[in-house]
C-alpha positions in Angstrom: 68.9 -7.7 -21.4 69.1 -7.2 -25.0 65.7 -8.2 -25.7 64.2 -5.0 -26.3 67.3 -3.7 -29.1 66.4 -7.1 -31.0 62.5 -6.3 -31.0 62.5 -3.0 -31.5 64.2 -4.4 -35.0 61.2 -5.3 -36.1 59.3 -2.5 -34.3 56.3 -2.5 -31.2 54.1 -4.9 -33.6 56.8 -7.6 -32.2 53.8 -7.7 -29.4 52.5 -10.1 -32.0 55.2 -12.1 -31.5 54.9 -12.2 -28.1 51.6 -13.6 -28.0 52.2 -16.3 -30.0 55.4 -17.1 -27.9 53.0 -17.0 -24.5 50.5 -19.0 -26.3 52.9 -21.6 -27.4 54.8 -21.5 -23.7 51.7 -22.0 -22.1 51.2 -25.5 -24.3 54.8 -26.1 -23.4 54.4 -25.5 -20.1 51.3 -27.8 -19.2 52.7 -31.0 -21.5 55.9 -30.6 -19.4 53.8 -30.5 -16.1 52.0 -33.5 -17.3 55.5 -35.2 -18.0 56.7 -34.4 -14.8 53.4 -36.5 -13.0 53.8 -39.3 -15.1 57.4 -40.0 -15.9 58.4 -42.9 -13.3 62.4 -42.2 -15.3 64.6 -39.7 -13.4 66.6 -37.0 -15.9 64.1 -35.0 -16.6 63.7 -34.6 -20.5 66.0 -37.0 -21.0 64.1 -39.6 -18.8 60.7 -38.0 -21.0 62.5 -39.0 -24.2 63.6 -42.1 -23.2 59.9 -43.2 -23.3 59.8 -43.1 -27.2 62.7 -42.9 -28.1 64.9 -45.2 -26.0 68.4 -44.6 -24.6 69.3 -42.6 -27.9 66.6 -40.9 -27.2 67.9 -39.7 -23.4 71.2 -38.8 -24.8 70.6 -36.6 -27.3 68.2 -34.6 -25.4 70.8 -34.1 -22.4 73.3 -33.6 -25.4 71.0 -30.9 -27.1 70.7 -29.2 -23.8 73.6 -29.1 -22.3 74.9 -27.8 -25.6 71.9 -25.2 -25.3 73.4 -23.7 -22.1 76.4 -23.9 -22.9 75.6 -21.7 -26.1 73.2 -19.4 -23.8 76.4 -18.5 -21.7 78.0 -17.5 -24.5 75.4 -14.7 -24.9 75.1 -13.6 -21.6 78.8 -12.9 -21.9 78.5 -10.3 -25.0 75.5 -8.7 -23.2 77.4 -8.2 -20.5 80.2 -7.2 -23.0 77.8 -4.0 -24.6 76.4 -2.9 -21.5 80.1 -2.2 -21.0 81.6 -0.4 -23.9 78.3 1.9 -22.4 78.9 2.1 -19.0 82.6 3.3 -19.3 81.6 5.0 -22.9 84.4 3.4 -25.0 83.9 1.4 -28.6 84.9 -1.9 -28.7 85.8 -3.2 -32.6 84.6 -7.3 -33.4 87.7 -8.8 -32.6 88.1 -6.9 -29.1 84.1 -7.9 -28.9 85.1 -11.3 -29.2 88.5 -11.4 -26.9 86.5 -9.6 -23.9 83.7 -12.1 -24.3 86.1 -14.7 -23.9 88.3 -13.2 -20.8 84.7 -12.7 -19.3 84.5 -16.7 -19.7 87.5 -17.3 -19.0 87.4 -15.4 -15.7 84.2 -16.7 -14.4 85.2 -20.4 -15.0 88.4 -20.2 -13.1 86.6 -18.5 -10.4 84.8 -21.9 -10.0 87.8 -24.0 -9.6 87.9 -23.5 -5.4 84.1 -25.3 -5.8 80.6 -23.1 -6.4 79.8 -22.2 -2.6 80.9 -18.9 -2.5 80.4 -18.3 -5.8 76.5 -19.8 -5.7 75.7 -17.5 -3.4 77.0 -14.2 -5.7 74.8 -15.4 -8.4 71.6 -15.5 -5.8 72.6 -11.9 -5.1 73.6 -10.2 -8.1 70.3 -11.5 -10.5 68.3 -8.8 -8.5 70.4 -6.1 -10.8 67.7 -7.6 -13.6 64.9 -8.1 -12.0 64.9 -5.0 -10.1 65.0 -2.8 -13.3 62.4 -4.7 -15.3 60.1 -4.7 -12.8 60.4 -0.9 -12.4 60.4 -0.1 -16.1 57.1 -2.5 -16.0 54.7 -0.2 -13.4 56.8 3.2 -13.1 58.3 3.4 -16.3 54.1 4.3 -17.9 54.9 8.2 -16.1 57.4 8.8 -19.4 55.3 6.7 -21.9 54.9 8.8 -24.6 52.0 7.3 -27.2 53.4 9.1 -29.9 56.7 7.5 -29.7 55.3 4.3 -29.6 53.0 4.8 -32.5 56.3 6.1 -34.7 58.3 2.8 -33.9 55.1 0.9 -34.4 56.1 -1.0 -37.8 59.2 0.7 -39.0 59.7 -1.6 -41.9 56.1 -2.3 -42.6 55.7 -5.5 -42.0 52.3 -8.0 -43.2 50.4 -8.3 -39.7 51.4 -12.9 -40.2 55.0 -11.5 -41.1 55.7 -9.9 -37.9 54.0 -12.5 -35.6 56.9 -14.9 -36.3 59.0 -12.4 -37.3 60.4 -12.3 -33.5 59.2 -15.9 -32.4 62.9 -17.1 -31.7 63.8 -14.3 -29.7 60.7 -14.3 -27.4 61.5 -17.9 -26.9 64.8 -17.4 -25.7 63.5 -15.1 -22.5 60.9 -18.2 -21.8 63.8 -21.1 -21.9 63.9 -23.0 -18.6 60.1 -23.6 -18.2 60.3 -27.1 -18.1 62.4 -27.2 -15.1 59.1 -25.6 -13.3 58.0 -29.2 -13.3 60.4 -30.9 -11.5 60.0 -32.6 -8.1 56.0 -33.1 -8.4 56.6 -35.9 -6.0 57.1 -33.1 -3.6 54.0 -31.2 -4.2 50.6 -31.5 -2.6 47.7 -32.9 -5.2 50.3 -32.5 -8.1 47.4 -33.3 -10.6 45.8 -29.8 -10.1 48.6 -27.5 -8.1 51.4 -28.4 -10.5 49.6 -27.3 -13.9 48.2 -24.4 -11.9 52.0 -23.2 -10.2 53.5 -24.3 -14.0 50.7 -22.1 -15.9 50.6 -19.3 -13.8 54.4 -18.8 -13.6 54.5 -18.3 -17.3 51.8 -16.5 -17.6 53.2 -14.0 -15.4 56.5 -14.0 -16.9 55.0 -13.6 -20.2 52.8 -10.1 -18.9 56.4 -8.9 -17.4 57.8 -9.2 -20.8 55.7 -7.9 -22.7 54.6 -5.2 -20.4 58.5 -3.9 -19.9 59.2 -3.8 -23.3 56.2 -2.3 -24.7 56.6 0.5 -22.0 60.5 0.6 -23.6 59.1 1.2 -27.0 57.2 4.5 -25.8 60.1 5.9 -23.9 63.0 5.2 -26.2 62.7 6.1 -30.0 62.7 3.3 -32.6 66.2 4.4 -33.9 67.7 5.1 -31.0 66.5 1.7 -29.1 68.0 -0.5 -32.1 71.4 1.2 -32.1 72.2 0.6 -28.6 73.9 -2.3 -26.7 72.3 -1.4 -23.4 68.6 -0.7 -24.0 67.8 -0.7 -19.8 70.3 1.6 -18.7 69.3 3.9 -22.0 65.8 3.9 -20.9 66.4 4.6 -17.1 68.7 7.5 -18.5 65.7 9.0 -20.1 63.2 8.0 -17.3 65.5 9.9 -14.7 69.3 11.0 -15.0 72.4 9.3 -16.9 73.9 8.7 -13.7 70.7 6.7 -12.8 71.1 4.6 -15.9 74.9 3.8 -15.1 73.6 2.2 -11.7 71.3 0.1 -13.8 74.1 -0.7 -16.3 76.6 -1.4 -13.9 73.8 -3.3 -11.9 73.1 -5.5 -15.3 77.0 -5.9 -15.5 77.4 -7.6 -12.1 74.1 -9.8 -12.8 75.8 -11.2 -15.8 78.8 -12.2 -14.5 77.2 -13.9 -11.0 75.1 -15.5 -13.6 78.7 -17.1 -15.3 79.7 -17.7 -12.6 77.0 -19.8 -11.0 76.3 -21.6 -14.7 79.9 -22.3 -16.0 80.3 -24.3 -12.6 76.4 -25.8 -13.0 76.8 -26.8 -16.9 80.3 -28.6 -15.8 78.4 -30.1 -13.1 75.4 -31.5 -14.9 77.9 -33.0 -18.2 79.7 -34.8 -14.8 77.0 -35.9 -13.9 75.2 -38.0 -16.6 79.4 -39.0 -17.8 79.6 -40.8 -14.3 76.4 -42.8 -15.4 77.8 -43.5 -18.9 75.6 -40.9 -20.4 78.5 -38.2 -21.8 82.2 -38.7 -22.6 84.3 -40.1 -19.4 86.4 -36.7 -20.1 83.9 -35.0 -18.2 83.8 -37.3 -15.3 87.3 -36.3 -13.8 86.9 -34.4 -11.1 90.1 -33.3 -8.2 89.8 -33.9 -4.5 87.3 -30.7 -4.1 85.0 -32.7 -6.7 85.0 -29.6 -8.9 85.2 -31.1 -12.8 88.0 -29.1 -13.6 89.0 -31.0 -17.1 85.6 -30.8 -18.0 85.3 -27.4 -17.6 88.3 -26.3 -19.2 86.8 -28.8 -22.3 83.9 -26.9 -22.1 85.6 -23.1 -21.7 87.4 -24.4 -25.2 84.2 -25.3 -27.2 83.0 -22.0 -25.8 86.2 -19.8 -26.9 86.0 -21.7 -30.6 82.1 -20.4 -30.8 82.6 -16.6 -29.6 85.5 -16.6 -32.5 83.4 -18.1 -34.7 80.3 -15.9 -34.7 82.5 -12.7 -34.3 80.6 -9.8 -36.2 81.4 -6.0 -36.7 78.0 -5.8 -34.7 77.4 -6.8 -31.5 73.7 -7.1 -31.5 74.3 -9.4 -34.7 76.9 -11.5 -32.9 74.4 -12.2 -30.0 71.2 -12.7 -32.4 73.1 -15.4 -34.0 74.4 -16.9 -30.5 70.4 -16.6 -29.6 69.0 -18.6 -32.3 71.5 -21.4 -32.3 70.9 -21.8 -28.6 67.1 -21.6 -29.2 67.5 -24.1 -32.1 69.6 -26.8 -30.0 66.8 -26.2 -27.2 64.3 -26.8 -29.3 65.2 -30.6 -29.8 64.1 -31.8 -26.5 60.9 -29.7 -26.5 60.4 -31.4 -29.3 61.4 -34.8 -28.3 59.2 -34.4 -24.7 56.2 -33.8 -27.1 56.4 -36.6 -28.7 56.9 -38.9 -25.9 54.2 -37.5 -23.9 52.3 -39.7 -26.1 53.7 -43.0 -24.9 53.7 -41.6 -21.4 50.3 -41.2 -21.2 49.4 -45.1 -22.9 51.9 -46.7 -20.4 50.4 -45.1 -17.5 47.1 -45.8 -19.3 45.8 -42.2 -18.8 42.2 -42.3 -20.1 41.5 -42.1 -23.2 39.2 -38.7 -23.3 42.3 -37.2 -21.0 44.8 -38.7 -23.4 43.5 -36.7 -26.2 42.6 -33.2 -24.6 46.9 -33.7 -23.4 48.0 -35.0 -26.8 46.4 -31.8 -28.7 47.8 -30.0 -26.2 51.3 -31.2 -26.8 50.8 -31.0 -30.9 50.3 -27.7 -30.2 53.6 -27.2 -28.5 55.2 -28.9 -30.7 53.7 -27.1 -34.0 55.1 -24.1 -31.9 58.7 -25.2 -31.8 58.5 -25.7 -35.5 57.4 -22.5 -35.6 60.4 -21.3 -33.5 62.8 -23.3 -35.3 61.5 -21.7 -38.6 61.9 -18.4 -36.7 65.2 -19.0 -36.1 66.6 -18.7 -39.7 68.9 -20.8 -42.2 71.9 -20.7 -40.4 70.8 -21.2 -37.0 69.1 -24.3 -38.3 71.8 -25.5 -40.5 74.5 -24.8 -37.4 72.2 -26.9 -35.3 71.5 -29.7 -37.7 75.1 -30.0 -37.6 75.8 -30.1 -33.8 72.6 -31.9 -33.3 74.6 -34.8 -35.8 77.5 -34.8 -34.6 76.0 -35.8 -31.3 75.2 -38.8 -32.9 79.0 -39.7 -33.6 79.9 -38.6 -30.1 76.9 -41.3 -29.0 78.8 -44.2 -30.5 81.8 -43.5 -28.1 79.1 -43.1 -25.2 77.2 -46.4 -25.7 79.9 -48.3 -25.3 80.5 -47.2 -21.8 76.5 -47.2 -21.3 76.9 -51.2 -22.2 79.6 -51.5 -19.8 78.5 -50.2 -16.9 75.2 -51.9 -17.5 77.1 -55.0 -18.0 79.3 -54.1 -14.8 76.2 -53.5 -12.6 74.7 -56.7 -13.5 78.0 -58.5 -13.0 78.7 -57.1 -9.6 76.6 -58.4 -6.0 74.5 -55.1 -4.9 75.9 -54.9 -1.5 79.6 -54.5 -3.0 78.2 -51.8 -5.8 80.1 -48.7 -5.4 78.4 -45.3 -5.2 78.7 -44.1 -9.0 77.5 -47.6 -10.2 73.8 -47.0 -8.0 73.2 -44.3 -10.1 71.0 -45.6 -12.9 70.0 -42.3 -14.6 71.8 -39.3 -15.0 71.5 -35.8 -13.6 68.6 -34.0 -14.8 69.9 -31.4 -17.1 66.4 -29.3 -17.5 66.0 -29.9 -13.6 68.6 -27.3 -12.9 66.8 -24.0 -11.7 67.0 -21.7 -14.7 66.6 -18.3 -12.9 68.6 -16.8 -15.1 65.9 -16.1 -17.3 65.9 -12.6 -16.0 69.3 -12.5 -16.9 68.8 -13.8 -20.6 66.1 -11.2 -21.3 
């Protein structure tokens, strides 16, 4: 929802950026479909991963994504955050930024300690207060398009033509994360070989002409200056399209999608770290759960690394304090993109895919993966040093975790299978990337 403040930064040539994002998620997006038809390993990336790079391999990508999300929420919560100081037309300073981020967190995590029912079903309501508005800025909102303002915020800073293609690569990324979970269950589908690439392609294909579509129409309603100084770029342009009161619906709208979103994902992202710690995969923190199964320790563990991270990237800027959150999450998302590529490789010889086929995939996949590069690069210094770190420390964390993966392998093989309990016949863990990412709408 703050997509178009951040691209209008580098002006309406971002639409170079755009294409090089769509091009790239399109690679993405058929490597991960052929993943999902060959991979015979349940958890998604993780099981991908595990291909080439083993057990480590499986962690780390879980880790990396789970920390992703976990980062991602973070940023819905200050977007949520400007679209208030807005709505109710008061000016927040960083530190109050920072604590209402937080009591936002806070709030939609103890919301979730009853269980995710009712909860679940706000989320599936509310995320039409995003799509709603993009959709009509995307085929109404050309009736205020005004050429000349489009052509004044064209390159504000007058960027080189390469310059601004990857200028905005990170950011564009950010509205496309969640693709891979597209290709999930292809067990399910009918002909998978031809209808999942075709379902995988076409969804982000269309998701990439409602981007760039929305916020190209933005950048001819809403002047340049005017579009990067604000903290609620849809209700502003709604405002201009019709009345103020008509862009405090959409505000308050975008509000009330942010916080279903929370609320649905700080239960999910508890969930899923639950999930893969019951089969030996995360910390056994993360595994306690109370009699309504809801992983209450864990998400209080969880709520805490989130709290530490909206202190730490406090800025006197909002839009700042979300670009950084952006990136890092991008970054950390980025390792198991680029991990999947890589494996695809030994997918394809162990399910001896045809050579001819094998190549025409693998080029594919290079591509992808030259992409995230690209996106990492986009990302900046920090970004990549912060995720270098995180990515790291994982490591250390994995010492702790492979103990307990070499027990319970050790337990399973120890115990008769008709007395194996429940947790212990569940050889993989939960699919982090399989969760359904609708909140894309909500990220852009």
């Amino acid at each position: 929802m703050l997509l178009p403040t951040k691209l209008a930064e580098v002006g309406a040539i971002s639409i170079l950026s755009w294409l090089v994002t769509a091009t790239g998620s399109l690679a993405l997006a058929y490597a991960f479909a052929r993943c999902g038809m060959l991979s015979r390993k349940t958890g998604g990336m993780g099981g991908y991963a595990e291909y080439t790079f083993g057990k480590a391999g499986n962690y780390i990508t879980n880790y990396t994504y789970g920390l992703s999300l976990l980062i991602a929420n973070v940023a819905i919560s200050i977007t949520a955050v400007g679209y208030i100081q807005v709505l109710f037309g008061i000016k927040l300073d960083s530190l109050q930024v920072g604590l209402a981020t937080i009591a936002l967190l806070w709030i939609t995590t103890f919301a979730n300690f009853g269980g995710a029912r009712i909860t679940g079903r706000i989320g599936a309501v509310t995320v039409w207060g995003v799509i709603a508005p993009v959709v009509l800025v995307s085929t109404v909102g050309w009736f205020w398009f005004d050429s000349s303002v489009y052509a004044a915020g064209w390159n504000p800073h007058d960027k080189g033509w390469f310059e601004a293609a990857g200028a905005s690569v990170a950011i564009t990324l950010w509205a496309f994360l969640g693709l891979e979970s597209a290709c999930a269950n292809t067990d399910a589908v009918e002909n998978p070989e031809r209808n999942v690439p075709i379902a995988v392609l076409g969804g982000t294909l269309g998701a990439a002409v409602i981007y760039i579509v929305s916020t190209n129409v933005i950048f001819g309603i809403v002047g340049n200056e005017e579009l990067v100084a604000s903290t609620a770029p849809f209700g502003l342009v709604f405002a201009k399209m019709f009345t103020p009161m008509v862009g405090d619906i959409v505000m308050a709208a975008m509000v009330l999608a942010c916080i279903g979103s929370l609320l649905g994902w700080q239960f999910t992202i508890a969930q899923v770290y639950k999930s893969s710690a019951d089969t030996g995969y995360f910390l056994s923190i993360f595994a306690k759960a109370n009699k309504a199964g809801t992983p209450i320790v864990g998400m209080l563990v969880l709520l805490a690394a989130q709290t530490a991270l909206a202190l730490l990237t406090i800025s006197p800027d909002l839009s700042k304090q979300f670009d950084t959150l952006v990136n890092l999450a991008v970054v950390t998302n980025l390792v198991p993109y680029i991990l999947s590529m890589a494996a695809l490789m030994t997918m394809q010889k162990v399910s001896n895919v045809p050579e001819g086929k094998a190549l025409a995939t693998n080029v594919i996949a290079l591509i992808a993966a030259a992409y995230s590069y690209l996106a990492l690069y986009s990302s900046g210094e920090q970004a990549l040093m912060l995720g270098g770190v995180a990515t790291i420390f994982g490591y250390t964390l994995f010492g702790f975790v492979n103990n307990r993966l070499i027990r319970l392998e050790a337990l399973n093989n120890s115990v008769p299978t008709q007395t194996v309990s429940a947790q212990h016949l569940t050889a993989e863990p939960v699919p982090v990337n399989n969760l359904n990412t609708a909140t894309l709408e909500v990220q852009a």
